[in-house]
C-alpha positions in Angstrom: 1.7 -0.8 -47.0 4.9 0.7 -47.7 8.0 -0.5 -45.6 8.7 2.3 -43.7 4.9 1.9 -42.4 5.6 -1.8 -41.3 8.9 -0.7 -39.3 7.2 2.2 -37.7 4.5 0.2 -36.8 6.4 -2.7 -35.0 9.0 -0.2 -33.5 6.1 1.3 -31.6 4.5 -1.7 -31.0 7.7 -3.0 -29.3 8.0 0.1 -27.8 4.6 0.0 -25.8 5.0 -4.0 -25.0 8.6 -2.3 -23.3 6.2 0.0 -21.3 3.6 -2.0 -20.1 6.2 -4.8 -19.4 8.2 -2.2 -17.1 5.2 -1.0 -15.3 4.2 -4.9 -14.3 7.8 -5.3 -12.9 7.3 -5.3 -8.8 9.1 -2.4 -6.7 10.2 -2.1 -3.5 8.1 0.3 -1.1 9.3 0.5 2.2 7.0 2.1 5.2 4.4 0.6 7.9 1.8 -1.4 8.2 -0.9 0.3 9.2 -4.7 0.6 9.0 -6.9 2.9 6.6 -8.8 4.9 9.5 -5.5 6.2 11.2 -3.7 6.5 8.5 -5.7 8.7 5.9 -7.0 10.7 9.0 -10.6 9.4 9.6 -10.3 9.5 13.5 -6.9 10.8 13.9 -5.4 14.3 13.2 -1.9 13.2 12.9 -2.3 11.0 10.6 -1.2 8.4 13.7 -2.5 6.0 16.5 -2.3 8.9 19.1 -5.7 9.5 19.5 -6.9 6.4 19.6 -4.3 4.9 22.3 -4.9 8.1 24.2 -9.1 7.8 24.3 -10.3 6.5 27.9 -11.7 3.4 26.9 -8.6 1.5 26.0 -10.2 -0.5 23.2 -7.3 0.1 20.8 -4.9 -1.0 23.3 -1.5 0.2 23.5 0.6 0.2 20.5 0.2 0.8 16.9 -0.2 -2.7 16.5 -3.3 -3.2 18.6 -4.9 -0.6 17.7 -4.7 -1.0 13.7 -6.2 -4.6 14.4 -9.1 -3.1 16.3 -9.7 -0.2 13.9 -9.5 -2.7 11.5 -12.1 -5.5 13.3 -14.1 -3.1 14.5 -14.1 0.5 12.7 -14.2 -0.7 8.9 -10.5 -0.5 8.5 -7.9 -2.0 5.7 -4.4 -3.1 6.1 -2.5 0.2 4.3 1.6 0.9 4.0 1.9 4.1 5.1 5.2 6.0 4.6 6.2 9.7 5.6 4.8 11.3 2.8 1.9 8.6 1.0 -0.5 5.7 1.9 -1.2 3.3 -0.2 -3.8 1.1 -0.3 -3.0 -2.8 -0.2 -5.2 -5.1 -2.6 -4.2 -8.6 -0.4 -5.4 -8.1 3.2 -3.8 -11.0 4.3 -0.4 -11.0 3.7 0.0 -7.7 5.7 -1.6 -9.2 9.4 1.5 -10.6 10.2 3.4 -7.5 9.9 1.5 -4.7 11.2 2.3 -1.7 13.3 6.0 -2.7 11.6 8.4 -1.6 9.3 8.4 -3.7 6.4 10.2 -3.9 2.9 6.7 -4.4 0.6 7.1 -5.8 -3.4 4.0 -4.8 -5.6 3.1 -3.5 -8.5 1.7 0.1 -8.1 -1.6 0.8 -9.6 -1.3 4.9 -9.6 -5.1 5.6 -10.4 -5.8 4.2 -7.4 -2.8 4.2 -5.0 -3.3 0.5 -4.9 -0.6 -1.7 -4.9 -0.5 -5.1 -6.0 1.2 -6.9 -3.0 3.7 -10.3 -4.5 5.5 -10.1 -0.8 6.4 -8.8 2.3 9.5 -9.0 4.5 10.3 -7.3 8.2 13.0 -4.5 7.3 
């Protein structure tokens, strides 16, 4: 193998290791913490708690917080962040309990296939 062939091949295998190391580096989302039924619509048609706190049986009770734990106990639903524009999904379920129906500052690692992200913390902002 010539040399040139040897250089070119290490320069894009450093090049890749770069990419996939930069990619695994956590981010900072920002948005709330929220639950998977409200939040991607599946009772709600603004993408809120509105309905939910509005129905006559009260069983969501009366604040986003309430009502993403009992959507979430009793309706099948996940801890999400939700921002104005995206919701992701969260792969730890347990870090986000503490902090929902608030505004948090979120690191993770994005997984873009899936809109997952990888949660290392979370912090009230």
């Amino acid at each position: 193998m010539s040399k040139y062939r040897i250089w070119s091949l290490a320069g894009a295998v450093g090049l890749l290791w770069t990419v996939i190391s930069a990619a695994e580096e956590p981010v900072t989302f920002r948005g709330d913490i929220s639950d998977s039924q409200c939040a991607f619509n599946v009772h709600s048609l603004t993408k809120s708690h509105k309905e939910m706190l509005k129905s006559k049986s009260g069983a969501a009770g009366h604040n986003s917080a309430t009502c993403s734990l009992y959507c979430i106990a009793q309706l099948g639903g996940k801890f999400v962040l939700a921002d104005k524009a995206h919701v992701y999904h969260l792969d730890n379920q347990d870090l986000p309990r503490r902090f929902v129906g608030q505004k948090v500052k979120l690191h993770g690692v994005l997984d873009p296939k899936t809109d997952t992200i990888h949660v290392v913390s979370i912090e009230a902002d």
